[in-house]
C-alpha positions in Angstrom: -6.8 26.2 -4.4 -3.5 25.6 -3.1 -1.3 22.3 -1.7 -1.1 22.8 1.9 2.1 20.4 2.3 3.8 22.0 -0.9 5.4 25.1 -1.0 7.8 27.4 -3.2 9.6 30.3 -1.7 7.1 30.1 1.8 4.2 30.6 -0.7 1.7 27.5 -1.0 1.8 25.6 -4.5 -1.3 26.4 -6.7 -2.7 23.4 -7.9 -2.1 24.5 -11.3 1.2 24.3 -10.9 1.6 20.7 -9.7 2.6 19.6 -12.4 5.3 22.1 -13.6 6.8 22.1 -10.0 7.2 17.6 -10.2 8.5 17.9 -13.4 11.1 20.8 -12.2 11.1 18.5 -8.8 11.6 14.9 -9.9 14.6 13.0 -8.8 15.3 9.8 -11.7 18.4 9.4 -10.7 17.8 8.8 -7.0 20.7 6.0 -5.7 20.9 3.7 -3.0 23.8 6.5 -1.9 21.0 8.7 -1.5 19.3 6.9 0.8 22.1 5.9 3.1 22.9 9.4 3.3 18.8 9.9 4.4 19.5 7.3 6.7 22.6 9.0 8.5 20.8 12.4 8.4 17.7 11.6 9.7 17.7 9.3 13.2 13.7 8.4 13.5 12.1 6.3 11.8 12.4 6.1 7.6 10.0 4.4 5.3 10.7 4.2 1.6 7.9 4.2 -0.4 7.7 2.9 -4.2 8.7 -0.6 -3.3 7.8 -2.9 -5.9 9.4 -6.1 -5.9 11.4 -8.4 -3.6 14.5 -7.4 -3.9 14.3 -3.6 -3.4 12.7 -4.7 -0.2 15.3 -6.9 1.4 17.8 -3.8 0.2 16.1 -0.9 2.0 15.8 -3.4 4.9 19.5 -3.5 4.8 20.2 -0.2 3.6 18.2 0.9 7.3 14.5 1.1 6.1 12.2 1.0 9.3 9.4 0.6 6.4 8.5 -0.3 3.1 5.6 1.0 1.5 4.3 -0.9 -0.9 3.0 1.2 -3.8 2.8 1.6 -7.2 1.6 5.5 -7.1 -2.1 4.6 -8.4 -0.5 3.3 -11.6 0.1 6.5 -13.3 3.3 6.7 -12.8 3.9 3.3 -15.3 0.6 2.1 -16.0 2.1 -1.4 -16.5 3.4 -2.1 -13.2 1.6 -5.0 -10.9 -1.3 -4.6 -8.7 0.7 -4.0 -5.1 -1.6 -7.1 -3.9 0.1 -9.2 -6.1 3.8 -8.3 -5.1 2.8 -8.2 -1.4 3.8 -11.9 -0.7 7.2 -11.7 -1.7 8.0 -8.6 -0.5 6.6 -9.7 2.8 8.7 -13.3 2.7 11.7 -10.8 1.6 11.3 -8.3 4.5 11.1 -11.4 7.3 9.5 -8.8 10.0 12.6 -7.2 10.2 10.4 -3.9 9.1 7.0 -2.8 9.2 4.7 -3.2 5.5 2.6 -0.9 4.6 0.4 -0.9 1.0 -1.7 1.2 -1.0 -3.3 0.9 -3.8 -6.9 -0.9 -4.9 -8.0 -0.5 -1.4 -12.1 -0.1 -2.5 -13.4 -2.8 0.3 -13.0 -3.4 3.8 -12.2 -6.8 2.3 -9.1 -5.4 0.4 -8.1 -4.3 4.2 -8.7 -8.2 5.4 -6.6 -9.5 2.2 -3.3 -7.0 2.2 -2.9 -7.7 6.4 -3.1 -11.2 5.9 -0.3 -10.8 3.4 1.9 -9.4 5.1 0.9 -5.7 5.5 0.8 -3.4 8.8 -1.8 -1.1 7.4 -3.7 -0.5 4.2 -4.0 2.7 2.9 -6.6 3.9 0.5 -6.7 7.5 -1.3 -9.2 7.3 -4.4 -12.7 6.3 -1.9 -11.8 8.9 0.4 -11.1 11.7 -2.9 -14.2 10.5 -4.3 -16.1 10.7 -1.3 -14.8 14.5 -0.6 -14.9 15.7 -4.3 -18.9 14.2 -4.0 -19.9 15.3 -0.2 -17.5 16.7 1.5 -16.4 15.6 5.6 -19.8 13.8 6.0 -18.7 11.9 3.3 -15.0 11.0 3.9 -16.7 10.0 7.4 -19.3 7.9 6.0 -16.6 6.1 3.8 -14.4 5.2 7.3 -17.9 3.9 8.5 -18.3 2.0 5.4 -14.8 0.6 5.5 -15.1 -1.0 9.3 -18.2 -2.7 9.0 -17.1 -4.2 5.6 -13.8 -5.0 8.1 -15.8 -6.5 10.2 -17.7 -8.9 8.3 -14.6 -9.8 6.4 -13.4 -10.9 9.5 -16.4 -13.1 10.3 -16.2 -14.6 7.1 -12.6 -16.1 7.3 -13.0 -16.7 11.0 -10.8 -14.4 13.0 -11.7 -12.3 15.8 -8.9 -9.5 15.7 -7.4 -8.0 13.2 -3.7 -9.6 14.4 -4.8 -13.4 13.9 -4.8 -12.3 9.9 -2.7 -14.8 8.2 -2.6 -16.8 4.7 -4.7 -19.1 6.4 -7.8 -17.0 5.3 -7.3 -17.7 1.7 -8.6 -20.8 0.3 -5.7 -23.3 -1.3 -5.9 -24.6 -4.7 -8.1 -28.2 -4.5 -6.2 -31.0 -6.5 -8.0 -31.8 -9.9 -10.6 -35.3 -9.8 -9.4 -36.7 -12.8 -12.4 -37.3 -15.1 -12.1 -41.3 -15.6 -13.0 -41.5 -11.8 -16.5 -39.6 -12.7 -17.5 -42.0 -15.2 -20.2 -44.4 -14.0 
C-alpha cells in the first residue's frame, strides 16, 4: 500500500515508510519569513493550516493568508493542545472575515457541522468517521457516513431554527441564565 499524494524520487511512499520520510521531512523551524516567501511565490489562494490561537490568526491574515485552518492535527501532534471548537471563537473574532475559516477536528455529528459554522467556520472537515467507515466497509460506507452527516445536518438545523446553512450564528447557542438566588425560593 502506497500514499498516492506522497512521493520519493517519482516512486509512491510505502506506508511503511511514513514515518521515516516526516521525520526526515519535518520543518520545526518554519518562520513567518517562510511564509511571506510562500506568499510571493505562489499567487492563488494560500491557507495555513495549524492555527491555534488568536494571534497566529490575525498574523497569517496579515502575513497574506486567504485561509486559516483551524486544526490541531487530531491531537497527536501535542496531545495537550485545545479542542479546535474551543479556540474557534477567538480566532474567528481575530480573523474579522477578512479570510475564510476552516476546522477540523471532533467532527463525529452533523451537529458538530451546525456548532463550528455558527462559530465562525466556512466548512467543517472530518477525517476519523470517514477512515473508520472505509477501514470497516469500504465506498458504501464512506457514502453512507455523508448520508448520515446531512440528515443529522438537517435536524440540527431544525432544532436551533434556521433554514440554511448561512443564517448559522451564536444565536443558536443557549446563553448562560442568571442564578435565582435561594432566599427568593424559600416559602
Amino acid at each position: 500500500m502506497t500514499y498516492g499524494n506522497y512521493q520519493i524520487n517519482g516512486r509512491p511512499l510505502r506506508m511503511d515508510e511514513m514515518n521515516n520520510w516526516m521525520a526526515s521531512n519535518k520543518n520545526p523551524g518554519a518562520t513567518w519569513d517562510d511564509f511571506a516567501r510562500l506568499r510571493s511565490e505562489w499567487k492563488g489562494n494560500l491557507v495555513i493550516k495549524g492555527i491555534m490561537d488568536a494571534e497566529d490568526a490575525a498574523r497569517a491574515v496579515e502575513e497574506g493568508a486567504d485561509g486559516i485552518f483551524v486544526s490541531n492535527h487530531g491531537g497527536r501532534q501535542f496531545d495537550s493542545q485545545p479542542a479546535t471548537i474551543d479556540v474557534l471563537p477567538s480566532i474567528a473574532e481575530a480573523v474579522g472575515g477578512r479570510a475564510e475559516i476552516y476546522l477540523d477536528g471532533g467532527i463525529r455529528r452533523g451537529h458538530d457541522i451546525v456548532k463550528a459554522v455558527a462559530l465562525g467556520a466556512k466548512a467543517a472537515l472530518a477525517g476519523r468517521p470517514f477512515a473508520y467507515a472505509l477501514a470497516t466497509g469500504g465506498e458504501p460506507a464512506v457514502d453512507r457516513v455523508f448520508g448520515i452527516l446531512q440528515e443529522e445536518l438537517k435536524g440540527a438545523m431544525g432544532f436551533v431554527g434556521k433554514a440554511s446553512v448561512a443564517e448559522l450564528d451564536t444565536s443558536i447557542f443557549a446563553t448562560t441564565a442568571q442564578p435565582v438566588p435561594a432566599e427568593s425560593l424559600l416559602v
